[in-house]
DSSP file (Angstrom, degrees, kcal/mol; ACC not computed):
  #  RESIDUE AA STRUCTURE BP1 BP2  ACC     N-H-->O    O-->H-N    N-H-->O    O-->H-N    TCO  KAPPA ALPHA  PHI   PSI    X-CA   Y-CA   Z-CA
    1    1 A X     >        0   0    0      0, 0.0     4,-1.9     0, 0.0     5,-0.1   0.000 360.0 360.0 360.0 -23.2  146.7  138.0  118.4
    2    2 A X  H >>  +     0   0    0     78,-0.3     4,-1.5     2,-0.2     3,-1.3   0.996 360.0  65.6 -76.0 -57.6  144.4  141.2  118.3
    3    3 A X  H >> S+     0   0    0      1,-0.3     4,-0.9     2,-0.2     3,-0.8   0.688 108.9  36.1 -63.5 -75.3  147.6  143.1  118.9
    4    4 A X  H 3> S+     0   0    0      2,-0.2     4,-3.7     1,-0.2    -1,-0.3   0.848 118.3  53.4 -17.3 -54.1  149.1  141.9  115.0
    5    5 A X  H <X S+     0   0    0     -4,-1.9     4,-2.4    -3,-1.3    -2,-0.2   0.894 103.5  50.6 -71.0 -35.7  146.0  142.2  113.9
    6    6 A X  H <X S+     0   0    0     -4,-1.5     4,-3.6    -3,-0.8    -1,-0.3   0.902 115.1  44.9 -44.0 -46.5  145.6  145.6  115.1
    7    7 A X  H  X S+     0   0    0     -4,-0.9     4,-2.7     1,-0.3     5,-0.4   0.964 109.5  52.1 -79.9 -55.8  149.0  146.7  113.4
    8    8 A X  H  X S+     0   0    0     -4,-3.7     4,-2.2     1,-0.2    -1,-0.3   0.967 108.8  50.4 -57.0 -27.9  148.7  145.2  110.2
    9    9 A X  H  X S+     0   0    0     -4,-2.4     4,-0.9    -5,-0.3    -2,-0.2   0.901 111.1  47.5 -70.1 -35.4  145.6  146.7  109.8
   10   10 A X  H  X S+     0   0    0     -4,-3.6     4,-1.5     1,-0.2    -1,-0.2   0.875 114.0  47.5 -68.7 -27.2  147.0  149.9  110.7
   11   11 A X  H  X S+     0   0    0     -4,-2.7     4,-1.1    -3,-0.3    -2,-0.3   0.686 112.5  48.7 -74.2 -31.4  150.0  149.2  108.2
   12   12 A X  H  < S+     0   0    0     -4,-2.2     4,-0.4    -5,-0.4    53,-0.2   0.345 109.6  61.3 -96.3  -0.7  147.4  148.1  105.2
   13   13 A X  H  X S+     0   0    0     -4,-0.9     4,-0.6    -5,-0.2     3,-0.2   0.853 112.0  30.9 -59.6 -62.8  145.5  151.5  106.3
   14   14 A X  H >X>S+     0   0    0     -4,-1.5     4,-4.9     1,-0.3     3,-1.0   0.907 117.1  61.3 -99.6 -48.8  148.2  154.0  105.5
   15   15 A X  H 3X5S+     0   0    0     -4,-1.1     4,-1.3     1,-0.3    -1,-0.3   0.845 109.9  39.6 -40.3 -39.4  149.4  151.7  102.8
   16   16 A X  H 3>5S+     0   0    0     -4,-0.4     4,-1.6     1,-0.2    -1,-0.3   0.596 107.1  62.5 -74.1 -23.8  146.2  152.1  101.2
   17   17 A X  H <X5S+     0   0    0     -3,-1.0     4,-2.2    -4,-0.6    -1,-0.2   0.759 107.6  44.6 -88.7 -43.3  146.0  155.6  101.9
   18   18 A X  H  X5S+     0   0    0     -4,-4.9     4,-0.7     2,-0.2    -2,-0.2   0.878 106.0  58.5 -96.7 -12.8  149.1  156.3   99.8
   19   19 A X  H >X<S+     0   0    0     -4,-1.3     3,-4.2    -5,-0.8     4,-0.8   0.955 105.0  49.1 -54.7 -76.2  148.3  154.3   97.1
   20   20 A X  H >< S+     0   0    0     -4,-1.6     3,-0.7     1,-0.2    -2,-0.2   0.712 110.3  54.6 -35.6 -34.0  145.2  156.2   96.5
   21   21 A X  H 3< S+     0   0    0     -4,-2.2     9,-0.8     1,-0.2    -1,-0.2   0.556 103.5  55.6 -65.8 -13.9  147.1  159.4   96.7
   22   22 A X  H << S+     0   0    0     -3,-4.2    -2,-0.2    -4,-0.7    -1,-0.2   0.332  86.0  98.7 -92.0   3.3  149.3  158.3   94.2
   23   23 A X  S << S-     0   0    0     -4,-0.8     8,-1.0    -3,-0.7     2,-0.5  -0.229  72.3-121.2 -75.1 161.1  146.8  157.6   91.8
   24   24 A X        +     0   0    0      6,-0.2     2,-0.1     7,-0.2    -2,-0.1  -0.801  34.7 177.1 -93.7 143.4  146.0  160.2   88.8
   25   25 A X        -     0   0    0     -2,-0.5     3,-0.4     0, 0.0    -1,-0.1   0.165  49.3 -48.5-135.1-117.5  142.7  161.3   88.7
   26   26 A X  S    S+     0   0    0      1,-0.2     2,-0.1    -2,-0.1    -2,-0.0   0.909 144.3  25.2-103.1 -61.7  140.6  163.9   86.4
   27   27 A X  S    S-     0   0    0      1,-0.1    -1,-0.2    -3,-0.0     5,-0.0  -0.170 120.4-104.6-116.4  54.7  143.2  166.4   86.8
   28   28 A X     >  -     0   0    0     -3,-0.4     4,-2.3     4,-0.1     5,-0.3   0.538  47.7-161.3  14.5  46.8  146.2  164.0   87.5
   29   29 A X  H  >  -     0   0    0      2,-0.2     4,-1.1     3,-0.2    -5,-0.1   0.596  59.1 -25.8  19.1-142.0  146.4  164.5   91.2
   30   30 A X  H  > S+     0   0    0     -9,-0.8     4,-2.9    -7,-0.3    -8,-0.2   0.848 131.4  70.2 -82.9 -31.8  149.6  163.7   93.2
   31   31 A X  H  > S+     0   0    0     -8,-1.0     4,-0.7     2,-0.2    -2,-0.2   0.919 101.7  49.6 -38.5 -56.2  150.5  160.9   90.3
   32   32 A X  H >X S+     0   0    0     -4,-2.3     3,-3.1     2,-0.2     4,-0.6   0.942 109.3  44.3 -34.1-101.6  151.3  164.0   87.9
   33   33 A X  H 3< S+     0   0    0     -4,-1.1     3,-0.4     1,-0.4     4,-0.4   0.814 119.7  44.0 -59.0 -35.1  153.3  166.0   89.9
   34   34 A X  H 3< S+     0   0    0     -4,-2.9    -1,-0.4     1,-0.3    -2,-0.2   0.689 126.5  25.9 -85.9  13.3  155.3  163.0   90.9
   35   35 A X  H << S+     0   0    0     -3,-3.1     4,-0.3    -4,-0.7    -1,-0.3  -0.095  90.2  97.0-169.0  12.0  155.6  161.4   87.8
   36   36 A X  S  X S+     0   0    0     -4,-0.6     4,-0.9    -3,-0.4    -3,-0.1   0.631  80.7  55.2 -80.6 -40.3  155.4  163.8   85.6
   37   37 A X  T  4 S+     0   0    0     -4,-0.4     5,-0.1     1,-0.2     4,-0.1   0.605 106.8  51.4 -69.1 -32.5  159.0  164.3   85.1
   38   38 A X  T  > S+     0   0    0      2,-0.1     4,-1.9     3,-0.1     5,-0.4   0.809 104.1  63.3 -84.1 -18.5  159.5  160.5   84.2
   39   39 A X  H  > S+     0   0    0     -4,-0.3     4,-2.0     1,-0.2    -2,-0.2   0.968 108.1  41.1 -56.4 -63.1  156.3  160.9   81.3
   40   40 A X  H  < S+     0   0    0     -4,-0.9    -1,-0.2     1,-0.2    -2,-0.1   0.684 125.6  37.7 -82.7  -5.4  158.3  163.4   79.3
   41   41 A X  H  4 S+     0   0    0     -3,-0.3    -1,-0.2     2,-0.1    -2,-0.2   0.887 128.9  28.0-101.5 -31.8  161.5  161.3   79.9
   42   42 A X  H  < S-     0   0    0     -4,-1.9    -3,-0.2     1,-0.2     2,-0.2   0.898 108.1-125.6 -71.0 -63.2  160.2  157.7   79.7
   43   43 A X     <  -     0   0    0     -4,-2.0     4,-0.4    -5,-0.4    -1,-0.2  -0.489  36.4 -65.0 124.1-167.7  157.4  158.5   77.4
   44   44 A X  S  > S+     0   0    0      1,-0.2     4,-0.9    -2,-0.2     3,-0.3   0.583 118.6  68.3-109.9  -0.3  153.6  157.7   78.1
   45   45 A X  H >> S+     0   0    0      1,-0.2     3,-2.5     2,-0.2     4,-0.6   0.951 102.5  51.9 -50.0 -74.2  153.6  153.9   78.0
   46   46 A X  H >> S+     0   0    0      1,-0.2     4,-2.3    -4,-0.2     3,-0.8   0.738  96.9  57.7 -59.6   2.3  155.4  154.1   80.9
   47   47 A X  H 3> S+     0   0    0     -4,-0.4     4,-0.7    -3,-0.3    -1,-0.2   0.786 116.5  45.8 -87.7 -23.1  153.2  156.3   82.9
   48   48 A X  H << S+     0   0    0     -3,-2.5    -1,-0.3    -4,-0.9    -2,-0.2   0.175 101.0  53.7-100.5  33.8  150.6  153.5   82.2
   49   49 A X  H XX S+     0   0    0     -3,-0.8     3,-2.8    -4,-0.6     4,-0.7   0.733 110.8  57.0-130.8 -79.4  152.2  150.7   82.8
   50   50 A X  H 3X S+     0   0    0     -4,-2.3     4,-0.6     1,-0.3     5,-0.2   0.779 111.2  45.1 -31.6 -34.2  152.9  152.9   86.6
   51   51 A X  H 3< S+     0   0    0     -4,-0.7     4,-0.3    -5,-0.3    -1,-0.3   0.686 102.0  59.8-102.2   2.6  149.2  153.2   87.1
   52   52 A X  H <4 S+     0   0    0     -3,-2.8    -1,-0.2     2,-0.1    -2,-0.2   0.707 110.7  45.4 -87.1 -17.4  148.3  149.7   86.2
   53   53 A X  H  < S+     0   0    0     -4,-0.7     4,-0.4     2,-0.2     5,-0.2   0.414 109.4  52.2-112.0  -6.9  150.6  148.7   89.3
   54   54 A X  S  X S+     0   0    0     -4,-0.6     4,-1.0     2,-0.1    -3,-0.1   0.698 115.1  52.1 -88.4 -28.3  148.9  151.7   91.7
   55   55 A X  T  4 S+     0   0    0     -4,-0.3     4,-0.4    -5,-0.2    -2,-0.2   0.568 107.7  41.1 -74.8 -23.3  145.8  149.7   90.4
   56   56 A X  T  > S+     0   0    0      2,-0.2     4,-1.2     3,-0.1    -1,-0.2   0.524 122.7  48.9-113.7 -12.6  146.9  146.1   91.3
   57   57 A X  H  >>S+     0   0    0     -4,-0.4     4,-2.6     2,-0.2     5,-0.8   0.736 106.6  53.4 -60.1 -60.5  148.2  147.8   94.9
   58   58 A X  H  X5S+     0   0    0     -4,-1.0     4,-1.3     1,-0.3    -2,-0.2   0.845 110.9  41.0 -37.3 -54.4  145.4  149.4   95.3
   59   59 A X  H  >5S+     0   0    0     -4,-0.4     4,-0.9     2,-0.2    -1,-0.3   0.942 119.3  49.3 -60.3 -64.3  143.3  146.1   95.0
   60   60 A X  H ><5S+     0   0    0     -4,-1.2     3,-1.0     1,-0.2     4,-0.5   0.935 114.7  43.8 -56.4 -43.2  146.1  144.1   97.3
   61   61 A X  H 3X5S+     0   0    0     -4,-2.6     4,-1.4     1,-0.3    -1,-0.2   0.899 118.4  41.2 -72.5 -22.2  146.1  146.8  100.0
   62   62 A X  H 3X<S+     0   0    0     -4,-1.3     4,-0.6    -5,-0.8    -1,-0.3   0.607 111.9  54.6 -96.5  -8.7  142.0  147.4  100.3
   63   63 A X  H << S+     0   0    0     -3,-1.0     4,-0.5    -4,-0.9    -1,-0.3   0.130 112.0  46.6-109.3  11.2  141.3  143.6  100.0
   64   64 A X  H  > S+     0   0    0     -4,-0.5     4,-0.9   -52,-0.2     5,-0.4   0.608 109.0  62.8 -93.6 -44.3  144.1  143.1  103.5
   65   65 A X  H  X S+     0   0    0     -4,-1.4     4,-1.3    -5,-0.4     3,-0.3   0.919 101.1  40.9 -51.7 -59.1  142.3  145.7  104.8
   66   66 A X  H >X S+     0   0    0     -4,-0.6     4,-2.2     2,-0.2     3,-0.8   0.988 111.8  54.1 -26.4 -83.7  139.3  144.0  104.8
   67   67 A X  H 34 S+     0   0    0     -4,-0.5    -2,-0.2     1,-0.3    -1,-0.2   0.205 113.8  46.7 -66.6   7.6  140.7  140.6  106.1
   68   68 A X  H 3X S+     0   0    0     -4,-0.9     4,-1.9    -3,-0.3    -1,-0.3   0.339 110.7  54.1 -41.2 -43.7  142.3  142.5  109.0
   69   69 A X  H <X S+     0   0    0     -4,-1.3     4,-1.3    -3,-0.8    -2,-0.3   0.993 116.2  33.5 -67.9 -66.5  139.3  144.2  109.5
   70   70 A X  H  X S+     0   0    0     -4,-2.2     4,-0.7     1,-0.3    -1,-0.2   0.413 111.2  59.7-109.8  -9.6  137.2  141.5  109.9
   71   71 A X  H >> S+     0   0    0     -5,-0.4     4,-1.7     2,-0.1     3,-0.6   0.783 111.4  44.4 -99.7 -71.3  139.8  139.1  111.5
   72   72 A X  H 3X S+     0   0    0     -4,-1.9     4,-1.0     1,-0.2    -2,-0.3   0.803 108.2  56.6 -67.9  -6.5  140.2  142.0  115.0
   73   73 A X  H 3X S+     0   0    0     -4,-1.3     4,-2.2    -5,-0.2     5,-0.3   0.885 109.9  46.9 -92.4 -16.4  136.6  142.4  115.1
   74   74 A X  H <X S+     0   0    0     -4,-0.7     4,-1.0    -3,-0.6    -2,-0.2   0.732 114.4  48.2 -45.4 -31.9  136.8  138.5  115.5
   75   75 A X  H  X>S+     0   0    0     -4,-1.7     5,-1.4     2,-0.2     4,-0.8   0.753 111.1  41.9 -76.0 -33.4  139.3  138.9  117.9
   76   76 A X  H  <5S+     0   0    0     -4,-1.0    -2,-0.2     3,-0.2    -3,-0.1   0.852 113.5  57.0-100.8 -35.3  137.9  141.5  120.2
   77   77 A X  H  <5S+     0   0    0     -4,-2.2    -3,-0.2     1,-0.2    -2,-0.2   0.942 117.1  35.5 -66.0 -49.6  134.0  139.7  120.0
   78   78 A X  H  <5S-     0   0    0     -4,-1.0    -1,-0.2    -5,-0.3    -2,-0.1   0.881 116.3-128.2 -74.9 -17.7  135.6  136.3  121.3
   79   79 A X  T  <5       0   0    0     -4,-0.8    -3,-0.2    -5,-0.1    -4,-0.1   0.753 360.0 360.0 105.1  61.8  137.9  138.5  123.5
   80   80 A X      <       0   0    0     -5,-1.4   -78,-0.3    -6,-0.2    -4,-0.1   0.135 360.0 360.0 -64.2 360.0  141.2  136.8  122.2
C-alpha cells in the first residue's frame, strides 16, 4: 500500500509541477509562449477561460498531493 501511495504521490508531484509551469504570471511565463499563438487566433476569452482550468488543476493536483502525502507518512509510521 505505501508502494501506490508512493507513486501517486510522485504522479500528483510532477503533475503539479507542470501545472504551475503552465500558468501566466507577471510576465506571462511558459503560459504565453505556449498559448500565445491560440490568443491572437482564438481571441482573449479564450486565453481565460485556459487559465481558469490551470487554476481548478492546480487546486485538484496540490490538494492529492497532500492526501498522498499524508496517507505514506501513515503508511511508513504504522510500517504498512
Amino acid at each position: 500500500m505505501a508502494l501506490a501511495a508512493k507513486i501517486l504521490l510522485i504522479i500528483a508531484s510532477i503533475g503539479l509541477i507542470i501545472v504551475v509551469l503552465l500558468q501566466s504570471g507577471k510576465s506571462a511565463g511558459l503560459s504565453g509562449a505556449i498559448g500565445g499563438g491560440a490568443e491572437q487566433l482564438m481571441g482573449k476569452q479564450k486565453a481565460r477561460g485556459i487559465d481558469a482550468l490551470l487554476n481548478k488543476l492546480t487546486v485538484v493536483f496540490a490538494t492529492l498531493f497532500m492526501i498522498f502525502s499524508i496517507l505514506l507518512g501513515y503508511f511508513l509510521k504504522s510500517g504498512a
